[in-house]
C-alpha positions as CSV (number, residue, x, y, z in Angstrom):
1,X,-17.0,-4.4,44.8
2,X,-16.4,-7.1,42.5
3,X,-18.9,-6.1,39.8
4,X,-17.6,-2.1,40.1
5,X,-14.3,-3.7,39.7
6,X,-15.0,-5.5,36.3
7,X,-17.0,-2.6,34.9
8,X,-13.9,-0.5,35.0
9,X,-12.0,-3.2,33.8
10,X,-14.3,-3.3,30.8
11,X,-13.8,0.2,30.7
12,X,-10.1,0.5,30.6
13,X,-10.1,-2.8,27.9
14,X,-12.3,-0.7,25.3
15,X,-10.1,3.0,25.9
16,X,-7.0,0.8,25.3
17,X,-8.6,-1.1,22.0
18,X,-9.8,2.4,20.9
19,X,-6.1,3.4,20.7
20,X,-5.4,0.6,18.4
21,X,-4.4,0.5,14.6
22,X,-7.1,-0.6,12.5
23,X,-6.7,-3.3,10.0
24,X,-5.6,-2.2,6.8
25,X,-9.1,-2.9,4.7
26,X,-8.1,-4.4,1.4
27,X,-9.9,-7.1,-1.3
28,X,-8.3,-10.1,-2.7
29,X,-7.3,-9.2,-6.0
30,X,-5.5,-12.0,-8.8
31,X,-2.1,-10.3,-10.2
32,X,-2.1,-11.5,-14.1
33,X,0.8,-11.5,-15.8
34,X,1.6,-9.0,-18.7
35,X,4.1,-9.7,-21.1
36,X,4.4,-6.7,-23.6
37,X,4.9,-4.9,-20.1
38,X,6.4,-7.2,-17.4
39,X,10.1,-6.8,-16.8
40,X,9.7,-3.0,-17.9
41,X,11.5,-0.3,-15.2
42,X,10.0,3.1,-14.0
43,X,11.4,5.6,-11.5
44,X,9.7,7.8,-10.0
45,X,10.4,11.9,-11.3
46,X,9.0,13.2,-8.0
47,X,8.5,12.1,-4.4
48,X,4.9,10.7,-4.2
49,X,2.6,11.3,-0.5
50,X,0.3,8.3,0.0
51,X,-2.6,7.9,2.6
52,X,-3.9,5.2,3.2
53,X,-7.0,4.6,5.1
54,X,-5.0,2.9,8.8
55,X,-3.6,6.8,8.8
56,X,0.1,6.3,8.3
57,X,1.3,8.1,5.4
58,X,3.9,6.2,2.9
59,X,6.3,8.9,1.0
60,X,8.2,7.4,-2.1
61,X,11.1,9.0,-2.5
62,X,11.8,10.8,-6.5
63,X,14.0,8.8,-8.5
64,X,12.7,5.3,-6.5
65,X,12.8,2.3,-9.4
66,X,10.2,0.1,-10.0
67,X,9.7,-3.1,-12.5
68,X,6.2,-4.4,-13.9
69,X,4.9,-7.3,-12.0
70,X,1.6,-7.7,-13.6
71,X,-1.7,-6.0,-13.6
72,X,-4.4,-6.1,-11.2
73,X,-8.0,-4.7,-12.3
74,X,-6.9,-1.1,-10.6
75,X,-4.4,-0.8,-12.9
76,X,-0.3,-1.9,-13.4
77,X,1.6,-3.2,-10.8
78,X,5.1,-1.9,-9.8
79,X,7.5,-3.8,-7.6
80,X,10.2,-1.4,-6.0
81,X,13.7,-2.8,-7.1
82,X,16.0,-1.6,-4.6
83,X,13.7,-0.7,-1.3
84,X,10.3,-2.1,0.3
85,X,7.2,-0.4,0.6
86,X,5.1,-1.0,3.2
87,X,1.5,0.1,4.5
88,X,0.5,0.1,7.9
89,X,-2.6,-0.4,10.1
90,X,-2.5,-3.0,12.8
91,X,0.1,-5.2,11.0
92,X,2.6,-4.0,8.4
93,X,2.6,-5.2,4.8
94,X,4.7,-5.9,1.9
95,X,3.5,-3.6,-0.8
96,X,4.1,-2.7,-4.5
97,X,2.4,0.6,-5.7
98,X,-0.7,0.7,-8.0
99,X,-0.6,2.9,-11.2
100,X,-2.7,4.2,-13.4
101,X,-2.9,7.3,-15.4
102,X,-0.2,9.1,-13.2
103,X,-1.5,8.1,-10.0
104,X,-0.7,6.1,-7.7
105,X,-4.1,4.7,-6.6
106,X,-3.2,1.5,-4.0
107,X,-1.5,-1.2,-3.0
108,X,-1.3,-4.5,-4.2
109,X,-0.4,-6.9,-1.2
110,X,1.7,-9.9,-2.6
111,X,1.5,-12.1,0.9
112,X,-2.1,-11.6,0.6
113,X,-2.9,-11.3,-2.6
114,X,-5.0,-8.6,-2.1
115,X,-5.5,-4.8,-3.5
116,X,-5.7,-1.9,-1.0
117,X,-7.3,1.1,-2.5
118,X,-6.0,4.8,-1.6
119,X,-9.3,7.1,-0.6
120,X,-7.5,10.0,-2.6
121,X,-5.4,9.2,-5.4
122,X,-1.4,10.6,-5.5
123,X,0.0,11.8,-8.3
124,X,3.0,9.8,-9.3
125,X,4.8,10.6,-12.7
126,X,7.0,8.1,-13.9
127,X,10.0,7.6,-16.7
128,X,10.7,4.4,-18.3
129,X,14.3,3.7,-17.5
130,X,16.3,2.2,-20.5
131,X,18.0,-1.1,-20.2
132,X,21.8,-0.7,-19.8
């Protein structure tokens, strides 16, 4: 009885972990600075649809602002000014969106200094936003 007992044990342990978030998969990734760009602000024209790999979608909103961080090799990095983006998986994380030719293509993770690639790219048109 004891060893029936432990095997569905084991049994109900692995259905429960199967039902878990997976980690969000993502590479370290060194954010340089860039200083004809850094300090510039974007916002978006349209709402952008982002999935990520974990399987929670991330919608940006039309007309979010974002200013230049730095670049990572992916392409620019945008900070949102006035909101927080997050991704998902088994933990949430900070992110700031990934841009390059139109897309957004992933997330650069600032706590982990990491890069988070999208398997599809989204498009995501952006305006420079004049200084007051």
């Amino acid at each position: 009885m004891g060893r029936t007992r432990q095997a569905l044990m084991l049994c109900l342990a692995a259905m429960l972990a199967s039902g878990c978030a997976s980690e969000v998969k993502r590479a370290p990734a060194e954010l340089a600075a860039t200083q004809p760009e850094q300090g510039r602000r974007y916002v978006t024209t349209l709402a952008v649809e982002a999935r990520p790999e974990s399987g929670y979608p991330r919608s940006i909103r039309a007309g979010t602002e974002f200013v230049v961080v730095g670049r990572v090799a992916q392409g620019l990095v945008l900070k949102p000014t006035q909101t927080v983006l997050t991704i998902e998986g088994a933990h949430m994380h900070e992110a700031y969106a990934v841009h390059r030719d139109g897309q957004l293509v992933g997330f650069y993770l600032p706590v982990e200094r990491a890069y988070s690639a999208l398997p599809l790219p989204a498009s995501m048109p952006l305006q420079e936003k004049n200084a007051p």
